[in-house]
N, C-alpha and C positions, 0 to 999 in steps of 0.2 A: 721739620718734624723728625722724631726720632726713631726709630726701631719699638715692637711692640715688647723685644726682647731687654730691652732698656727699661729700668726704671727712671723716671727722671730724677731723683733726688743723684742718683748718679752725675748728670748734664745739667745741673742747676746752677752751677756759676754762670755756664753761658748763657741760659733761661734767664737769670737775675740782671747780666748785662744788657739785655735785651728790652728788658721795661724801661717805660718813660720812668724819669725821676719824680716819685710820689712822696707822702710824707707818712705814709705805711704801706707796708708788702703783707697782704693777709696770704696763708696758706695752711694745706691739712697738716693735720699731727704727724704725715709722712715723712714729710721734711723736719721732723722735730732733728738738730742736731747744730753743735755751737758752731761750726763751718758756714752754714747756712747763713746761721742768724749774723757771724761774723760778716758773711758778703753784702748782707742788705745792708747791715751800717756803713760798707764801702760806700757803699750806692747814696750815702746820706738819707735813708730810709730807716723807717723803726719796724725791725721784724712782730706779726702779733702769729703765732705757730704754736697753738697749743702741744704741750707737752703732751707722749706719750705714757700710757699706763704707767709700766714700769719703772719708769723715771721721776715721776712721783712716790713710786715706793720706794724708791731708794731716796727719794729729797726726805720722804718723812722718816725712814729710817737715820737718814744719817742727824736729822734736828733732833733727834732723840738724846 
């Protein structure tokens, strides 16, 4: 376990090496970040991490 002073998206590489081998990692929009999603494809897992708010408004902004 970690510190309550830790976020975990902080210590989520090692969190992520620590799961059995799945064929999806679901997790909160906390972890929205391409680091993250980059470690589950290490893992040979398919990240499902809904995006945060504001990262949508920048996806639809920039489709514009």
């Amino acid at each position: 376990m970690i510190g309550g002073d830790v976020h975990d998206s902080k210590v989520a590489n090692g969190l992520i090496e620590l799961l059995p081998q799945n064929q999806f990692i679901v997790v909160d929009k906390g972890y929205d970040s391409e680091a993250i999603r980059d470690k589950v494809r290490e893992c040979n897992s398919t990240p499902i991490i809904p995006v945060r708010g504001f990262v949508m408004w920048l996806f639809h902004i920039k489709r514009r």
